[in-house]
Each structure stands twice: as C-alpha cells, then as structure tokens.
C-alpha positions as CSV (number, residue, x, y, z in Angstrom):
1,X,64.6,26.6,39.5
2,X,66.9,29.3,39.2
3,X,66.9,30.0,35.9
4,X,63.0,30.1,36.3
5,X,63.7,32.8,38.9
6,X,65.8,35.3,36.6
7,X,63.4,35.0,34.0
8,X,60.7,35.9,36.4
9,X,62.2,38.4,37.7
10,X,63.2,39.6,34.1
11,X,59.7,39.8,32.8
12,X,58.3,41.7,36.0
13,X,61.4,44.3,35.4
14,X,62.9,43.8,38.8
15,X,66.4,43.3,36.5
16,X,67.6,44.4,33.5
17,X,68.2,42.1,29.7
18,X,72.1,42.7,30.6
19,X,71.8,41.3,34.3
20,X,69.7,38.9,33.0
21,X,72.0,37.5,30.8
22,X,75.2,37.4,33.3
23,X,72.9,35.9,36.1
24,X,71.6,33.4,33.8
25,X,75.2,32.2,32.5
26,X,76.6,31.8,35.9
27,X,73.6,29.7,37.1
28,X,74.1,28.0,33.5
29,X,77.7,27.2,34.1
30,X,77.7,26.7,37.6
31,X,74.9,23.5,36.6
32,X,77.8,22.4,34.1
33,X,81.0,22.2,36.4
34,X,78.5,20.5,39.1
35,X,77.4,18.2,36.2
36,X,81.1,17.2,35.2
37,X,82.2,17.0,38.7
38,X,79.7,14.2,39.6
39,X,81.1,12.4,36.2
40,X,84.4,12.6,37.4
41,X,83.1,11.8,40.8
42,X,81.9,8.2,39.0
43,X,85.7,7.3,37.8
44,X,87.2,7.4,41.2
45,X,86.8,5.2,43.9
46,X,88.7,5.8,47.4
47,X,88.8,9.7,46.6
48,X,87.1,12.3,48.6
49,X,87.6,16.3,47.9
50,X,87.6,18.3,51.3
51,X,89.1,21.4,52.9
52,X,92.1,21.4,54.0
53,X,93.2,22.4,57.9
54,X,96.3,23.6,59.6
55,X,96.9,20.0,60.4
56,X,97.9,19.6,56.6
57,X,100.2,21.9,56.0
58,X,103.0,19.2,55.5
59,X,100.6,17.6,53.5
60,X,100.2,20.7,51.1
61,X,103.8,21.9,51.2
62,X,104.7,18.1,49.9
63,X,102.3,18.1,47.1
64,X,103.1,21.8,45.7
65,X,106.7,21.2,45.7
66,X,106.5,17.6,44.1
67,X,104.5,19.3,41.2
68,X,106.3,22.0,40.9
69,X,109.5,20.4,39.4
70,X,107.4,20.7,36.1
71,X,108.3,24.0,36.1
72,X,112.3,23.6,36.1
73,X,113.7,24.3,32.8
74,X,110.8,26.0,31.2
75,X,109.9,29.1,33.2
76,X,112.7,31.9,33.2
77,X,115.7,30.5,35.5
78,X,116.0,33.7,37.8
79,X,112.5,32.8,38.4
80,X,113.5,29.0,39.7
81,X,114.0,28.2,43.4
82,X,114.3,25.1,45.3
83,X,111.9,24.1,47.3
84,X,109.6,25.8,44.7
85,X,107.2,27.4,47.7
86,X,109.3,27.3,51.0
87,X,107.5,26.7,53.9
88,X,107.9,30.2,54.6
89,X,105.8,31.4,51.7
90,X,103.4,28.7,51.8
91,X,102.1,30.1,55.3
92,X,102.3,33.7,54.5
93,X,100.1,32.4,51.8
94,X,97.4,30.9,53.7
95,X,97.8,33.8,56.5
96,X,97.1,35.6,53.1
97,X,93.7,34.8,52.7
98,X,94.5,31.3,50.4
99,X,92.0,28.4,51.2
100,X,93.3,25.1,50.3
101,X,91.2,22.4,49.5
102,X,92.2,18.8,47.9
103,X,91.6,15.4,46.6
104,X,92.6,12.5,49.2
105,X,92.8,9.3,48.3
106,X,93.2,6.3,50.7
107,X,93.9,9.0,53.2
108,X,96.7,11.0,51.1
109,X,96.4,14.0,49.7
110,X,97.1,13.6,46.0
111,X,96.0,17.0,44.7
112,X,95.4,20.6,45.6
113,X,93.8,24.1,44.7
114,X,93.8,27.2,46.7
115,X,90.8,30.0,46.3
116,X,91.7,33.3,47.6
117,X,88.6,35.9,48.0
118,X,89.5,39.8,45.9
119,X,86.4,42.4,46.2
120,X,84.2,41.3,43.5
121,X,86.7,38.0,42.6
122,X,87.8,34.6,43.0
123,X,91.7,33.8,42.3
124,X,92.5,30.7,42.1
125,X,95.6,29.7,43.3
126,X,98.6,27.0,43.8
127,X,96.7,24.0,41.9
128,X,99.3,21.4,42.1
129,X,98.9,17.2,41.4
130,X,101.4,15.1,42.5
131,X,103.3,13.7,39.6
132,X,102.6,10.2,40.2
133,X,98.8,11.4,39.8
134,X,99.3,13.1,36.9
135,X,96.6,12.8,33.8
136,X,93.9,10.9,36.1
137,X,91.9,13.4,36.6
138,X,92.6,15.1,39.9
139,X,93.3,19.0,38.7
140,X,89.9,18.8,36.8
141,X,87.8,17.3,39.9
142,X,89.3,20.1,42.2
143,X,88.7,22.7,39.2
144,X,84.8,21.8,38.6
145,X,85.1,21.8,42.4
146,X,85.8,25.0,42.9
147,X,83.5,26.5,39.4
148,X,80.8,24.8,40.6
149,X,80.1,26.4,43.8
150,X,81.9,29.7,42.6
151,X,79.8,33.0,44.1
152,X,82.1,35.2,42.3
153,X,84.1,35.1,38.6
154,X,87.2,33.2,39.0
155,X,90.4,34.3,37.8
156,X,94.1,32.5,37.3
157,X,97.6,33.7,37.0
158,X,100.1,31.5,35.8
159,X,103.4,31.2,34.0
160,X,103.1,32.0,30.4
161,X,105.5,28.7,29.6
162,X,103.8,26.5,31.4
163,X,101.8,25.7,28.1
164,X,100.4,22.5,29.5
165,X,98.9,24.1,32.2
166,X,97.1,26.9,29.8
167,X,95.7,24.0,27.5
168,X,94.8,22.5,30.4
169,X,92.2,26.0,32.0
170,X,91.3,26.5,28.4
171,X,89.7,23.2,27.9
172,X,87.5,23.9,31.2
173,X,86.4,27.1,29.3
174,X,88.8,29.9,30.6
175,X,89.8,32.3,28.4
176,X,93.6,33.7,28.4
177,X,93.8,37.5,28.8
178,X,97.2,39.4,27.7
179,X,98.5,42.6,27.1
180,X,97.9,45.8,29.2
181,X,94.5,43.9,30.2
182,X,96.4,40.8,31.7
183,X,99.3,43.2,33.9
184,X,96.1,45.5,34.8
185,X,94.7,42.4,37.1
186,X,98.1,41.0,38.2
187,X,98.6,44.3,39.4
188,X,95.2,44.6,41.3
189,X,94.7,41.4,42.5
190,X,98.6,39.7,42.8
191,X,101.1,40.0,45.2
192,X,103.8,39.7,42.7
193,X,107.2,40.8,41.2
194,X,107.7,42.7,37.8
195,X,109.7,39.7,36.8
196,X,106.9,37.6,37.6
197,X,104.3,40.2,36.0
198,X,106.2,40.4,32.6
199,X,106.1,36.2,32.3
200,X,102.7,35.4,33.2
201,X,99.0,35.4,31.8
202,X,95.9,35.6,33.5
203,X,92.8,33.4,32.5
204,X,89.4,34.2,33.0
205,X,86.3,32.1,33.4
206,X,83.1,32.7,31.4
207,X,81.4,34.2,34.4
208,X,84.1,37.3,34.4
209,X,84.2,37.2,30.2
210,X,80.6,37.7,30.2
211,X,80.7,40.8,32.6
212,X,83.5,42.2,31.5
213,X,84.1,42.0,28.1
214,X,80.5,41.2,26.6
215,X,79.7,44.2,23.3
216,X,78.0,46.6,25.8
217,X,81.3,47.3,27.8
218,X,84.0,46.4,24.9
C-alpha cells in the first residue's frame, strides 16, 4: 500500500523521480527486514524481543561484557580494558541517548542492540550476544528488528579487526565505508577517541547508500 502511494504521488508530481526512488527502497527494504524477522521469529521458541528498562541494567552490563571478550587479542591492546564497558560508561551511554532493546529467552536476556537517534540518522550501537548464544540467530533477529521499523538510515561503527562482525552487517546488506568518508561520520555522529577513530569502519545500510552516494550526488 505504500509503494502504491509513492507512485501515486510520483505520477501526480507531488515528488520528484530521485525521492521517489529513495522513498520507494526504504519502504522496499523495510518489507524485507520485517519479512526475515518473522522467519527468524519461526526458529525460536521461548524468545521474545522487547525494550529494555532501567530495571535491566545488570542485565545489559552482563551481556556486553560477556561478548565483549571477542574482542581481546584482536583489536589494538591500548584499546583493551577490563570490564570492556564499565558500568560507568554503560550509563553515561544510555543517559546518552542509547535505547537498548534485546532478545529474552525463558526470562534472560541473551542478546542486545542499542539505537541511538543523530539529526537525520540512526546509529546503532553496543550489539552484543552472549557467547553461549553465539551463531543461533540472536544478533540477526535484533538487527531485522531494528531495520524493520527503521524511520531514519542506520549507521554502525565498529572495530576494523573485528572481521567477524563486518561479515556479519555485510551479509544483512550494509555496506562498509572507509577513508576520509568513514572518519567524516565518526567525527559527526561519535563520541570517540582518535585512537578509536583511526581503527574503526563505519557501515551503512542501503537506505543511507541510496541517498547519499547514489550517481546524482557521487
């Protein structure tokens, strides 16, 4: 039905071809994630995805710094601390603007993902799976989550070594951005050291691709 809108709309002249086209791939991908999250829906039983409140902070603190001891040994050592996220951080975080949501599952929370609203963006931020729930699906339920209600393009930072974790974004169709472009956003939209800057990527959905980078504006 909304599709059927924007081409309404396009034929009557209310929006431009270029509009058009962005409008049309967000509603187009935004049907996808939905489609894919109802799949992955199907495979678990016991699992529900909901918001998180202040009354799981423990929760969340737990399940960031259990997946986070991925990350020892492969991202730079200066950049290394244990716990990973003090609690400290985790609540200047959410005071921050972060809104963490998460898979439970028999009443635990097994998986996480924070959205943080920027201007015209959506980061997404601190996705963490506890390691016992690794490979079962978990980080790509929260993802199509999150994409399939998404009112803004989505962006993500992360470590540049964490390979598993850029295979992982790219296979939901994000799209890694490097260079001058990459420390451009980390600089606009992240809170972050130079250290950090220099060692991490940024991914971008198609949504943001298709409005920034399509052949008019490249």
């Amino acid at each position: 039905m909304k599709k059927r809108r924007i081409y309404n709309q396009l034929f009557r002249g209310k929006v431009g071809q270029d509009k058009a086209v962005v409008l049309i791939t967000k509603c187009c991908i935004g049907i996808f994630y939905e489609s894919r999250l109802k799949l992955f829906s199907l495979k678990k039983d016991n699992c529900v995805i909901r918001d998180c409140t202040k009354f799981d902070f423990d929760k969340i603190y737990e399940v960031i710094n259990d997946a986070a001891t991925a990350y020892r040994g492969v991202i730079p050592g200066d950049c290394w601390k244990e716990p990973y996220m003090p609690s400290s951080e985790l609540r200047h975080e959410i005071s921050a603007g972060v809104q963490f949501f998460g898979e439970e599952h028999k009443g635990n929370l097994i998986g996480v993902m924070g959205k943080q609203f920027k201007g015209n963006v959506i980061l997404l931020r601190h996705a963490y799976v506890k390691t016992a729930w690794h490979h079962q699906g978990v980080g790509s339920k929260l993802l199509c989550h999150l994409l399939a209600s998404a009112e803004y393009p989505v962006l993500i930072g992360t470590w540049a070594a964490a390979h598993w974790a850029v295979r992982f974004y790219e296979k939901h169709g994000f799209t890694v951005l490097t260079g001058a472009r990459k420390d451009d956003l980390l600089k606009k939209y992240w809170s972050i050291s130079a250290r950090q800057t220099e060692t991490s990527i940024v991914l971008a959905d198609p949504n943001w691709i298709s409005a920034n980078l399509s052949p008019q504006k490249a």
